[in-house]
FIDRENMI-355786 format. One record per residue (C-alpha): residue number from 1; residue in one letter; y negated, x, z. Coordinates in nm, 2 decimals. Example, Ala and Ser with C-alpha at 12.3 -4.5 7.8 and 13.67 -1.06 7.14 Angstrom:
2
   n res     yy     xx     zz
   1   A   0.45   1.23   0.78
   2   S   0.11   1.37   0.71
//
This chain:
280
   n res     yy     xx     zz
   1   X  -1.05  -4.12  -4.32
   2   X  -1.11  -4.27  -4.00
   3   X  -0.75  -4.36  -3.91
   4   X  -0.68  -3.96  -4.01
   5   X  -0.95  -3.84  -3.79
   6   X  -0.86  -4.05  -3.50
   7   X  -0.46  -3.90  -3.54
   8   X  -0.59  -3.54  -3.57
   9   X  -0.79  -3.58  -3.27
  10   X  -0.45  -3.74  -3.10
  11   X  -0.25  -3.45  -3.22
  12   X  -0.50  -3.17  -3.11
  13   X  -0.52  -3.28  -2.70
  14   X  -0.16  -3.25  -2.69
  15   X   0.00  -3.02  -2.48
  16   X   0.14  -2.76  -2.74
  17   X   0.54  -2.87  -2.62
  18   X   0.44  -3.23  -2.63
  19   X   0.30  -3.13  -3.06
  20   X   0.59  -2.99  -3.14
  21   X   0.82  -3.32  -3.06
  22   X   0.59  -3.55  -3.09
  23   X   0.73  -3.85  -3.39
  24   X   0.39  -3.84  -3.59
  25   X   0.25  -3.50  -3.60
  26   X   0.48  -3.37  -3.90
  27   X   0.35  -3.69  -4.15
  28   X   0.00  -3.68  -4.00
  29   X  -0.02  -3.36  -4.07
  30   X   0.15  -3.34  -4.44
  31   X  -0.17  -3.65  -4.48
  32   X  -0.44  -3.39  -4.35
  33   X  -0.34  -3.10  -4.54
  34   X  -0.30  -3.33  -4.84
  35   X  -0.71  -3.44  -4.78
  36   X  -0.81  -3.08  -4.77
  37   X  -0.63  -3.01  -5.13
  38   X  -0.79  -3.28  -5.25
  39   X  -1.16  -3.24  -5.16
  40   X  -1.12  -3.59  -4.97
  41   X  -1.23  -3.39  -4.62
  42   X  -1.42  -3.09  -4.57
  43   X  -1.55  -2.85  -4.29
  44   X  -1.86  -2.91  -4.34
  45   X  -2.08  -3.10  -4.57
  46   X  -2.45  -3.16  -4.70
  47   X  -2.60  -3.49  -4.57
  48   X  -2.92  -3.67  -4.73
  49   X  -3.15  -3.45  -4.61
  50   X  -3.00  -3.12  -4.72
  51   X  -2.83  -3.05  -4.38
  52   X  -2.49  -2.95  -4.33
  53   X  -2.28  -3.09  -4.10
  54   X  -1.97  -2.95  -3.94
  55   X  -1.74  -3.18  -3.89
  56   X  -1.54  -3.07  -3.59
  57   X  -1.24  -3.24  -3.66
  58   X  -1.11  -3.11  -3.91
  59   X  -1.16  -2.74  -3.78
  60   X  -0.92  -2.94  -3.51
  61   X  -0.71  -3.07  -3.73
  62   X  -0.68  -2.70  -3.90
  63   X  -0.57  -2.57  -3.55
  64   X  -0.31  -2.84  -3.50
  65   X  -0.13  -2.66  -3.82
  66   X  -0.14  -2.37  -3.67
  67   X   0.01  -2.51  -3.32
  68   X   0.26  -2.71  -3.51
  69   X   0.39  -2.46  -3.77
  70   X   0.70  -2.25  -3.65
  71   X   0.73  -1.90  -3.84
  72   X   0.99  -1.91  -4.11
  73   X   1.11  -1.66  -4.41
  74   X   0.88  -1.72  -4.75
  75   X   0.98  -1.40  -4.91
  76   X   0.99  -1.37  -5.29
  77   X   1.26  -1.14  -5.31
  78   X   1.41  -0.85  -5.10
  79   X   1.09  -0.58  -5.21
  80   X   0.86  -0.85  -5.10
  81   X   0.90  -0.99  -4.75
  82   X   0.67  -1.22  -4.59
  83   X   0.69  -1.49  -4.23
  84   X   0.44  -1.74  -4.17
  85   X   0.38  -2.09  -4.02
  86   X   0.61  -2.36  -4.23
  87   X   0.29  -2.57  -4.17
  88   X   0.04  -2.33  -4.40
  89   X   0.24  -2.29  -4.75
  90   X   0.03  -2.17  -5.02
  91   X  -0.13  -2.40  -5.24
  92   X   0.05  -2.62  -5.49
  93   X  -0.15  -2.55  -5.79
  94   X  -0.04  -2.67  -6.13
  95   X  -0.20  -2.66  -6.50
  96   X  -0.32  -2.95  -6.46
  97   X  -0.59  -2.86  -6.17
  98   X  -0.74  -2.62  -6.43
  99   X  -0.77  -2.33  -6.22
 100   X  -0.74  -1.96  -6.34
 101   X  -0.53  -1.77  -6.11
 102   X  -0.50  -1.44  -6.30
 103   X  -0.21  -1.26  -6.25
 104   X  -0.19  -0.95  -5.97
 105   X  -0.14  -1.07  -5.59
 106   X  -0.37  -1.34  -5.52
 107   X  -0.23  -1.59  -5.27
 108   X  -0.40  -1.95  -5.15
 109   X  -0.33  -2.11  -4.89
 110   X  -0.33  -2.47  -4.90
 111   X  -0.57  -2.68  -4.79
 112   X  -0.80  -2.51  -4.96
 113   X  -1.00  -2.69  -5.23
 114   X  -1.05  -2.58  -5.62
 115   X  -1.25  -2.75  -5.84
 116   X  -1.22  -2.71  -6.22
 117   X  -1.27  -2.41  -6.36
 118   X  -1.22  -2.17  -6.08
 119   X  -1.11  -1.83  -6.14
 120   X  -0.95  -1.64  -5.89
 121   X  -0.90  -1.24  -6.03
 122   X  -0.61  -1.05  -5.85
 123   X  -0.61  -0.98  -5.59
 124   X  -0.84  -1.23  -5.40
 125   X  -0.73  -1.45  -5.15
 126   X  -0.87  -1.76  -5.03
 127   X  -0.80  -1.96  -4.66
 128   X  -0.74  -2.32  -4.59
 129   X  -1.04  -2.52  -4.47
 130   X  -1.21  -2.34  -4.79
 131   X  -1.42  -2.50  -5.05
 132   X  -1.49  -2.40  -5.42
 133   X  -1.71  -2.50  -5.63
 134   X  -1.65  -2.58  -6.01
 135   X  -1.72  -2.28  -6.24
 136   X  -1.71  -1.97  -5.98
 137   X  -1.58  -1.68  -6.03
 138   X  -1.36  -1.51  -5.69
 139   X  -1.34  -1.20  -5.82
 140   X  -1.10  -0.84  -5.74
 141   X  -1.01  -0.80  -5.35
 142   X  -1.22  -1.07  -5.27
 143   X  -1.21  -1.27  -4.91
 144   X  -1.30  -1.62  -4.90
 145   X  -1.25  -1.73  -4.51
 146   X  -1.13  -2.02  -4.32
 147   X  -1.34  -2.32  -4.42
 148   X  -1.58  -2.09  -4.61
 149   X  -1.82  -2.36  -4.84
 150   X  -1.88  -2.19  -5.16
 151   X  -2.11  -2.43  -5.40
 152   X  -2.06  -2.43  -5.77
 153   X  -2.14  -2.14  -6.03
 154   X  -2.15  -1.89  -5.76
 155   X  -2.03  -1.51  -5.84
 156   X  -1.86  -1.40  -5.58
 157   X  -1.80  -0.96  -5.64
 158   X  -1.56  -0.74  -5.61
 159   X  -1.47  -0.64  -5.28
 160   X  -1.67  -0.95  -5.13
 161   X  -1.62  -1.03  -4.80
 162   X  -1.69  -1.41  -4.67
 163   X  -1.60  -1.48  -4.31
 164   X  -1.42  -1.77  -4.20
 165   X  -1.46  -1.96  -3.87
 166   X  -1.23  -2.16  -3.62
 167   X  -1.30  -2.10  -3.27
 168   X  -1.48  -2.23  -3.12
 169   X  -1.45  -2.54  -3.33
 170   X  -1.80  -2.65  -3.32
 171   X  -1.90  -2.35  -3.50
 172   X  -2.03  -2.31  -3.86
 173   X  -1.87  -2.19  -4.16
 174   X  -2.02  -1.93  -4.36
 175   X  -2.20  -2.18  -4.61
 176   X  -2.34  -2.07  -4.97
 177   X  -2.48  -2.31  -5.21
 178   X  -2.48  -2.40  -5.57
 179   X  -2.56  -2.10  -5.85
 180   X  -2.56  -1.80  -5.56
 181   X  -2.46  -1.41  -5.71
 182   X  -2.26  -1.24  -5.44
 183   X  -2.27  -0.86  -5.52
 184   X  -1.97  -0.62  -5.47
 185   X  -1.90  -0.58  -5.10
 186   X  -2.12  -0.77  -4.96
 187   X  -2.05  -0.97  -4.59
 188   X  -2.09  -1.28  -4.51
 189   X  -2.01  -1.37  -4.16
 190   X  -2.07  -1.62  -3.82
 191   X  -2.17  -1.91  -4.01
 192   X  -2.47  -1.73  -4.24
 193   X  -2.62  -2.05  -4.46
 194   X  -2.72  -1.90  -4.82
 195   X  -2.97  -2.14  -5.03
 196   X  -2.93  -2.26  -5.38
 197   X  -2.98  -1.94  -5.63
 198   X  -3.01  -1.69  -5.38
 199   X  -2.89  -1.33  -5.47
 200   X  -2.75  -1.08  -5.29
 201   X  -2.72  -0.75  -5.39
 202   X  -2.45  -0.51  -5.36
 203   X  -2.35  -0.41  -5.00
 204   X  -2.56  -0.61  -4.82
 205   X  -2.39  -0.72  -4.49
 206   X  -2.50  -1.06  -4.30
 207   X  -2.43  -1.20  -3.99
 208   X  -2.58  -1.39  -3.68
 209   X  -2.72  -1.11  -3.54
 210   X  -2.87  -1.00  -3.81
 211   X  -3.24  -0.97  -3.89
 212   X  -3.40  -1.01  -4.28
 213   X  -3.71  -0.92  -4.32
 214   X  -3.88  -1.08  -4.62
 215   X  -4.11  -0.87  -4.77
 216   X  -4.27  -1.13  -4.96
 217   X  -4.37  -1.39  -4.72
 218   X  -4.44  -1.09  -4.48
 219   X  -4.19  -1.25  -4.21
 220   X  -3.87  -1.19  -4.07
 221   X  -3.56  -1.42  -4.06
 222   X  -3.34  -1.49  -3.78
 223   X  -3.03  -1.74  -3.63
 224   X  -3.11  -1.88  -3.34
 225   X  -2.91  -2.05  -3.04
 226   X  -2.93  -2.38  -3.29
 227   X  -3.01  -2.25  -3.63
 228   X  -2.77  -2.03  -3.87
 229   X  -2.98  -1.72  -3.99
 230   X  -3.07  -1.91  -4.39
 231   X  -3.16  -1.71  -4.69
 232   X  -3.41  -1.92  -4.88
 233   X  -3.37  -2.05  -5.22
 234   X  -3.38  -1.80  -5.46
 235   X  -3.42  -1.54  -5.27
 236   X  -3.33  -1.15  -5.36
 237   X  -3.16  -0.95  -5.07
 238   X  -3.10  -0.59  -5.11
 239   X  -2.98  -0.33  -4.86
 240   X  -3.25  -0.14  -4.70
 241   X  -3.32   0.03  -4.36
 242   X  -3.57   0.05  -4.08
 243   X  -3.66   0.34  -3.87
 244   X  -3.47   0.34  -3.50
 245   X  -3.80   0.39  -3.31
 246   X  -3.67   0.53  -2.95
 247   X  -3.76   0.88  -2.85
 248   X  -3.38   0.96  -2.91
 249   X  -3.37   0.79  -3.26
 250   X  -3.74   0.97  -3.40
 251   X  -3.64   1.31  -3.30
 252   X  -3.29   1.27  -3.51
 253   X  -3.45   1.07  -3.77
 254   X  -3.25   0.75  -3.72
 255   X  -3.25   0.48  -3.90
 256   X  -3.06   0.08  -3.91
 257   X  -2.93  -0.06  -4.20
 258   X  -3.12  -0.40  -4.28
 259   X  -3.11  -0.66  -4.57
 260   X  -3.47  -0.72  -4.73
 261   X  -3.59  -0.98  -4.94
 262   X  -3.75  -0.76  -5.22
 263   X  -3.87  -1.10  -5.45
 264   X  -3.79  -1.44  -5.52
 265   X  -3.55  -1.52  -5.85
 266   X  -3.73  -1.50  -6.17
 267   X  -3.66  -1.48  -6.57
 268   X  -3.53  -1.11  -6.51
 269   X  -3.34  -1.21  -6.24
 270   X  -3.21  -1.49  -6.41
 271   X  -3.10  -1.29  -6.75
 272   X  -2.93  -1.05  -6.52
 273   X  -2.73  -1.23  -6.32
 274   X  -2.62  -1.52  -6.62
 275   X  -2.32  -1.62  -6.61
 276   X  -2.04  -1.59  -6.94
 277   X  -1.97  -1.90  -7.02
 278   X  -1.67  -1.79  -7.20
 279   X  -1.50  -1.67  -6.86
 280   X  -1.49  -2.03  -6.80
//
């Protein structure tokens, strides 16, 4: 991919005038958009040690598409009528990629990846730059966001909200590993990591800002100015709230909504968030 990476990196220091007419950009970037559908490149990715790493130019490259792309009609009929960039079709998907893509409004966009037995229940919709996993489940009026990494066997509810990221480029993607159980509206957002098996229960809303507090281990989890705030492996979030402690907040009885870690993923955990087999 080096020879790729090197014209993506070309193509996104041009002056957007100098893009639009310059001889390569259009093949180039029909070959980049072509990698993400694939799998071949990804937004991020897990090295040896169980790190991701961003890789910054492809978040480049995804920008180029949008800098290249002139708006144009891709209307289905009169009733339906819809403009975007010529550069971000949805995705090609056939029988043979063995994705479910139930019937009811979802849309992908390509250069998003789907691995084998992906189901997608209307309407969801899913951003390029994402990644799925084999075997999960995007279920109704769900969000998957711009280079979102979801890992394999995750459950993403209902009404399930997981941000995406381009600018600035360097950022992280919201990341969740292998076997995770989103609950129904839940958010994920600003580049939130989410360890193998971890569960999150319904409504619980995550972002960089946002403080856990494990009740467990008796500590309390935060991002930092170099570290994505991570839910451990296995862990079980649920909503909960802490007591706004100003004079102000005491005397009206205030209080903050805050995720807590109530336990770590055991047998009853495990029986209750199993995955049907027969959905896939």
């Amino acid at each position: 991919m080096s020879a790729l990476q090197q014209e993506m990196e070309r193509l996104a220091a041009l002056p957007a005038q100098e893009l639009q007419y310059d001889k390569g950009a259009t093949h180039a970037c029909a070959d980049f958009l072509n990698a993400l559908n694939t799998g071949a490149i990804r937004a991020a990715q897990l090295d040896e040690n169980g790190s991701w790493i961003v890789n910054l130019w492809v978040k480049q490259g995804i920008l180029v598409l949008f800098r290249k792309g002139r708006i144009h009609d891709v209307s289905t009929d009169a009733n339906f009528r819809f403009f975007d960039k010529d550069t971000l079709p949805t995705k090609p998907l056939t029988i043979d990629d063995h994705v479910r893509v139930v019937p009811g409004g979802t849309t992908i966009r390509s250069g998003a990846f789907l691995a084998h037995g992906v189901i997608c229940m209307p309407p969801c919709y899913i951003n390029i730059g994402a990644y799925v996993g084999e075997g999960t489940m995007i279920d109704s009026h769900a969000l998957v966001g711009t280079c979102a990494q979801i890992g394999s066997n995750v459950h993403i509810s209902a009404a399930a909200q997981i941000g995406g990221v381009l600018e600035p480029a360097g950022a992280r993607p919201v990341i969740i590993e292998n076997d995770v159980m989103i609950g129904g509206n839940c958010g994920v957002y600003e580049g939130v990591l989410i360890r193998h098996r971890a569960v999150l229960g319904s409504g619980v809303v995550l972002n960089a800002s946002t403080p856990v507090y494990d009740l467990v281990n008796e500590t309390v989890l935060r991002s930092t100015s170099h570290t994505p705030l991570e839910i451990p492996e296995g862990a079980v979030v649920v909503a909960g709230s802490r007591a706004v402690n100003s004079d102000y907040g005491r005397a009206h009885g205030l209080s903050i909504s805050t995720p807590l870690i109530v336990k770590y993923r055991d047998e009853k955990t495990d029986a209750r968030t199993a995955l049907e087999g027969a959905l896939r």
